[in-house]
N, C-alpha and C positions, 0 to 999 in steps of 0.2 A: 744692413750696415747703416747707421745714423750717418745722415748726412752733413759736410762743412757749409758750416753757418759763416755768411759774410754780409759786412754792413753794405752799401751801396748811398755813396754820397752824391748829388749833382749840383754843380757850381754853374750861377747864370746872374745875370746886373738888371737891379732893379730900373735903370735907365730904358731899358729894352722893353721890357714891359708897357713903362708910360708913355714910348712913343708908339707901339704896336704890338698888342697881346699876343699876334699871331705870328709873330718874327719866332716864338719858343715851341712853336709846335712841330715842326721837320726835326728839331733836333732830339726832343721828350720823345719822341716816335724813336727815332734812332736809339736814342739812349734805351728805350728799350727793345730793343730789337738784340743790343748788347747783352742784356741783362737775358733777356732767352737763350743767348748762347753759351752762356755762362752757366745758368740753370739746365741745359742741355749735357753740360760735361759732370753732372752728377753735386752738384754744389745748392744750395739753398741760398739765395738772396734777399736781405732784406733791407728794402730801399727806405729814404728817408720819405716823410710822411707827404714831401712838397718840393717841389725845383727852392733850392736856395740861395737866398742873392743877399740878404741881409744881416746882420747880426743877431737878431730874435730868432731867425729861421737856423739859421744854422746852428746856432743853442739848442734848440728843441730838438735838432737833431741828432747832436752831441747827445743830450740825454738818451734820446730811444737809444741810439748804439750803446750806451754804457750799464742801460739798462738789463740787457741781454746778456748774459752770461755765457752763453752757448756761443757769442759770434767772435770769431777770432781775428777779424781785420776788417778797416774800414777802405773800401774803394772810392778815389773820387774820381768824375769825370767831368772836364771842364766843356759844358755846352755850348761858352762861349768866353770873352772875356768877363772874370771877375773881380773886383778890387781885394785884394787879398786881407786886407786887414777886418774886413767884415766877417771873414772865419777863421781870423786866427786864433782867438781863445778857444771856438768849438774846439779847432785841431790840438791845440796845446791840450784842451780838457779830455782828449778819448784815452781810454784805456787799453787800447788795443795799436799796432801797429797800422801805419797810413801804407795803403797804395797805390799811388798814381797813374792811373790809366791815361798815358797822352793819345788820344787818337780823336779822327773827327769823320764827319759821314763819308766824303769824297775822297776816292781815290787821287783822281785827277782835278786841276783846277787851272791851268794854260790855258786848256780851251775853250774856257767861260771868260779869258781875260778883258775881255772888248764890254762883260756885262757885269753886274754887280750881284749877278742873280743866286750865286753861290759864297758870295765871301759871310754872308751873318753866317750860313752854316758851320764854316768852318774855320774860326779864328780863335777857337779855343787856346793854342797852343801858347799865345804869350800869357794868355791868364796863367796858363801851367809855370811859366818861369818866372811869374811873380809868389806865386803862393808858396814857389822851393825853395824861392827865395829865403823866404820868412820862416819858411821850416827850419833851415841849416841854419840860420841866424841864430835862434831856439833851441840850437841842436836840439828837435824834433826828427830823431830817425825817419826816412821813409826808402822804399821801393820805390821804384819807375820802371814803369813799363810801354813802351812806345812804337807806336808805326799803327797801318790801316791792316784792317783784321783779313783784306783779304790779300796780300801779300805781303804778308808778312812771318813771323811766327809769335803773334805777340799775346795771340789769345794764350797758347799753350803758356809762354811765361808767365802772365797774368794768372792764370789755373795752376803753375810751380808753385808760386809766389804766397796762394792762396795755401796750399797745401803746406809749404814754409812757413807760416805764421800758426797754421792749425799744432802744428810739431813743434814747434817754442810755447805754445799756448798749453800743449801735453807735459813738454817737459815741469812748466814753470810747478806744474800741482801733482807730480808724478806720485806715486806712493810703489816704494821700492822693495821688496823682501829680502831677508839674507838668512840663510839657512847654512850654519855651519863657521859662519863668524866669516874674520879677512884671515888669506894664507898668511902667513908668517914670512916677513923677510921681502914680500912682493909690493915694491912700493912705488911704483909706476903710475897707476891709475890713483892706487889710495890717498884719500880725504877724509878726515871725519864726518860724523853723520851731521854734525852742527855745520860745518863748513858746506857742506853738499845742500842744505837745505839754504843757509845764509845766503849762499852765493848762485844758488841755481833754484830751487825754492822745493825741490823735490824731499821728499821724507823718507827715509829708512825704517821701515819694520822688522824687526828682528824673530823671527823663531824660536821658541822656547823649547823645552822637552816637555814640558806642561800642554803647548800645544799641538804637538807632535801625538802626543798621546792621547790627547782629545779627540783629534781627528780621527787617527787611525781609527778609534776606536767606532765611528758612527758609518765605515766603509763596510758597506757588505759585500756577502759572498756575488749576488747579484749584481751588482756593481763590478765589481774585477770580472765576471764573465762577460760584463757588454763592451769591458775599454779594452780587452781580449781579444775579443771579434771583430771590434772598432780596427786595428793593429789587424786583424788577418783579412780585413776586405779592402784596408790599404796601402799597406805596406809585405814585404817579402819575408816571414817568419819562419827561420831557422832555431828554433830552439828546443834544446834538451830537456834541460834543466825544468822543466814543468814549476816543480817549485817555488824554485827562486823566481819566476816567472809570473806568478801569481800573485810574491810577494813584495816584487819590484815594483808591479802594478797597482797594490792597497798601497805603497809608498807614494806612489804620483797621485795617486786620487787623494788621497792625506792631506798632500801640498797643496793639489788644485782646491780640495774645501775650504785650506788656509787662506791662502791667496785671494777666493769668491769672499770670505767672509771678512777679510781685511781689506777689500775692493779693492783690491795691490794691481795695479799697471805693468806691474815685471818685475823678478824675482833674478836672486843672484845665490850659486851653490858653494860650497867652496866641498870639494868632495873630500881633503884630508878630514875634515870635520863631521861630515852630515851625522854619523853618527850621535857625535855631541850633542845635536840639537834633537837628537830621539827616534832617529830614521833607522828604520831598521834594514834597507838597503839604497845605494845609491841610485836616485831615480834618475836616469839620464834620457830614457825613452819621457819621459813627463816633460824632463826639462826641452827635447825641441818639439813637442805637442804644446806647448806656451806659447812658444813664436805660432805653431801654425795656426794658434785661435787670435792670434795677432797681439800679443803681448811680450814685454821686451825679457830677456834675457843674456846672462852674461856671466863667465865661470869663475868660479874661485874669489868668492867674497867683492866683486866688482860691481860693487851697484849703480856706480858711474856709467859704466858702460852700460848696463840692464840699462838704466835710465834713457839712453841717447837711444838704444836699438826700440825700445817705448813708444817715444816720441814719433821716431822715424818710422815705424812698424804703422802706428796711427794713419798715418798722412802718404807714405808709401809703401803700401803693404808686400812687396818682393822685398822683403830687408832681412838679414840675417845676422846673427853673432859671427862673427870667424877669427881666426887666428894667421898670420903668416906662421911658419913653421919649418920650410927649408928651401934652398937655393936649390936653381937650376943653372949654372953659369952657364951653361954652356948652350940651354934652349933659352934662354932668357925667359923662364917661366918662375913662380914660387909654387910651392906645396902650401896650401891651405888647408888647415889640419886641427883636430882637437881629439878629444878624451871620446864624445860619443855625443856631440850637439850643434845641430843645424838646424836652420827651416825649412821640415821636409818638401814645403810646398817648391823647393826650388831645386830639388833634385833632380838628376838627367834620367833617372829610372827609378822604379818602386824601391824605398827604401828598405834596408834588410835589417831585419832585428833579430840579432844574435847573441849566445852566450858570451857573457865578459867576466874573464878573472879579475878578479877585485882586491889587492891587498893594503891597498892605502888607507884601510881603517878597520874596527871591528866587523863592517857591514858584510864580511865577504865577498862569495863570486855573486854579479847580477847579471840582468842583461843590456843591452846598448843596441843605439839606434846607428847605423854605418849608411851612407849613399855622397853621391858625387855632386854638386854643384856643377847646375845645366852650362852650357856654353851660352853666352854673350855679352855684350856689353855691360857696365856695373861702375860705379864710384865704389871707391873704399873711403870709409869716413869713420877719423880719429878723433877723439876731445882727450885730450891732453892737458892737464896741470900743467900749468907753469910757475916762473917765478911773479910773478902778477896777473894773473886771471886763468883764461884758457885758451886754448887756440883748438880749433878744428881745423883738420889738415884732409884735405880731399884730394883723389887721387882718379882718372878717368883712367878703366882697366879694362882688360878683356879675359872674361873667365872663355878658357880655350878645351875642346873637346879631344880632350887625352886622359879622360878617366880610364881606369880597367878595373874588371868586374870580376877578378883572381890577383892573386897576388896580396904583397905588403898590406896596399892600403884598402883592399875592396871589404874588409870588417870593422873597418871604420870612418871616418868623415876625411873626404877629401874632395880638393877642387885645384883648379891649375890657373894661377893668376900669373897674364901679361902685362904688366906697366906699359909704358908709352916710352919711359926712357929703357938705355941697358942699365939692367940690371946692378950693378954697382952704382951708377950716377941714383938709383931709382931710391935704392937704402943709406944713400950717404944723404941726400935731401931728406927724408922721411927723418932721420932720426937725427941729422939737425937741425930740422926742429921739433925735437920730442916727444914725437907720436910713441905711441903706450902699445903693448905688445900684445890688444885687445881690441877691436874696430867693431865695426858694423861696417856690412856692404850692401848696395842698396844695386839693386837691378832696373838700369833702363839707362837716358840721358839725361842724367836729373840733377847733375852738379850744379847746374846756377842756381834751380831750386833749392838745392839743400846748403851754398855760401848763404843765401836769401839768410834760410833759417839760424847760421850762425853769424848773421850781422845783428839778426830780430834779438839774441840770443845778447848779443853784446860780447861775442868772443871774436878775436881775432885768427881771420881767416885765410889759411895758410893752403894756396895749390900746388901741387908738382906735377909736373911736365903738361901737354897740351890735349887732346882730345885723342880718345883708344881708336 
């Protein structure tokens, strides 16, 4: 996996220097000592070329970051005091989102009070509130992320933070598929492909029956015996139907060629349609093999949503399509549910893939991917149209261990989500304020990270209730 590229900024006053060169050297040590822990959590850092304290320097370094295409945010870290107006056009000039790293080498500093022997080390902090100064004046968006890295928890947000800027950086260039057109009448999510590009930058590719037909045609028999056995060495294969089985399977490799060859980020089905676009069975085992190569996904003509599960997939890879789908009033749980698409990587057991009767188009019967979403902790994360932009609405939940492996729902996609509020308070929040009846939910404790990303994003960011 290609690792996240980040800029690496250092702020320090050319005054320091002409009274004693060596006053900047305990803290370039430290700062990189920073920078290895950073590079340690799986991330690629690229510092500016020189400790910057002036206006010439801190331009040149504007350009190296802007010059990179691959880095998704610039860090700064205040060495010491610096006069803010010496980098403020670098800052106004980056093309990437700022983030503020406030921290300094010393834990403690009381006990040094009687000497002078620690304070150059660590007086960074008011350069930090002159520089945020000048940012918010600019409305220059930034992050902040603050406290000593060893008590605190500031690395990990710093490392959210980063992973939030990478997932606004995916969305902003996303290339989306839609195979089967928007459902009819479902207007929730729906945008035009012009508005979804205008306002989010993401493109829409569409599916032809022309390319449907191309593809199919370059799948061979070879090819469906290996994504066959792929399917029997990892997931639980119950199926009859041999046929349809084989031919479920040239459907998804159809798609997967489309998609490689359109360099598409995630793909959206609408299954009353697949047909129309030239499929000759609905691939729903294809579509959560998407998510599990880490690409986004989303049902029924929703390329909004493909888009966001995209981004988020990128930068968090436990991320999934889902649906809420029915109350539990009475355990205060929801059913999480759909037609036959998850990210199998997040199932509580081997997924089973089974026969599915199929009548919502000419496709007939296919087959379907069914398993339970594991137990624990999870944001659920909405982007919602509004009447002036978007809001994303996150939600701190606990997927809870009450799947069953018989019954109703064990031949298709299911998971048990607990909100934090009851249940009424939980859906009368969520849908005023307009969350769309289509999410991504992301695994772990990742909610500041992922507001991060929809501040980075410019949508207005909407939480309900307090931590699962």
């Amino acid at each position: 996996m290609k690792k996240i590229k980040v800029g690496y900024l250092p702020l320090y006053i050319k005054l320091y220097d002409d009274s004693n060169e060596k006053w900047r050297d305990p803290v370039v040590l430290y700062m990189n000592k920073l920078i290895g822990m950073i590079e340690d959590r799986g991330f690629e850092v690229v510092p500016a070329d020189e400790v910057c304290r002036i206006k010439p320097e801190f331009d040149r370094a504007a350009a190296k970051f802007n010059s990179d295409p691959e880095i998704c945010a610039v860090i700064t870290q205040h060495l010491a005091y610096s006069p803010s107006l010496e980098a403020a056009d670098a800052l106004k000039s980056l093309l990437t989102p700022i983030i503020v790293f406030d921290t300094t080498p010393d834990l403690e500093l009381l006990r040094f009070a009687e000497t002078e022997d620690r304070i150059m080390d660590n007086h960074g902090i008011h350069g930090v509130q002159d520089m945020c100064n000048i940012l918010k004046r600019n409305r220059i968006r930034y992050e902040l992320c603050v406290g000593h890295v060893d008590n605190s928890p500031v690395l990990d947000e710093l490392c959210g933070k980063i992973r939030a800027a990478y997932a606004a950086k995916t969305f902003r260039s996303a290339r989306i598929g839609m195979v089967g057109g928007e459902f009819e009448g479902m207007g929730d999510f729906r945008i035009s492909d012009e508005e979804y590009e205008k306002a989010i930058g993401a493109k829409t590719v569409r599916m032809t029956a022309a390319d449907a037909e191309k593809y199919l045609s370059e799948v061979t028999d070879a090819e469906i015996d290996a994504d066959i056995e792929y399917d029997r060495e990892h997931y639980d294969v119950r199926v009859k139907n041999e046929e349809n089985y084989r031919l479920a399977a040239k459907t998804g490799l159809a798609v997967r060629k489309w998609m490689e060859a359109e360099r598409l980020d995630g793909v959206t089905v609408n299954f009353l349609h697949a047909d129309e676009s030239g499929l000759p069975k609905m691939p729903f085992v294809e579509c959560c093999k998407v998510m599990e190569r880490g690409l986004g996904y989303a049902g029924e003509g929703d390329n909004l949503t493909a888009g966001l599960v995209a981004s988020l997939l990128r930068a968090f890879p436990d991320t999934t399509f889902c649906e809420m789908f029915c109350p539990d009033w009475a355990e205060n749980v929801i059913l999480l549910s759909h037609m036959g698409e998850m990210n199998p990587r997040l199932s509580a057991w081997a997924p089973t893939i089974v026969d599915s009767e199929f009548n919502y188009n000419s496709c007939g019967d296919t087959v379907a991917l069914g398993g339970c979403f594991r137990k624990g902790d999870a944001v659920l994360v909405n982007l919602a149209p509004t009447e002036d932009g978007f809001s994303l609405i996150l939600s701190e939940v606990r997927i809870e261990d009450l799947g069953s492996r018989t019954g109703a729902y064990s031949a298709g996609v299911q998971g048990w989500m607990r909100p934090t509020l009851p249940l009424p308070e939980f859906l009368k929040e969520y849908s005023l304020a307009g969350g769309t009846h289509h999410s991504a939910m992301v695994y772990g404790n990742d909610a500041d990270a992922i507001a991060a990303f929809g501040r980075i994003m410019g949508f207005k960011v909407v939480t309900i209730g307090g931590k699962a």
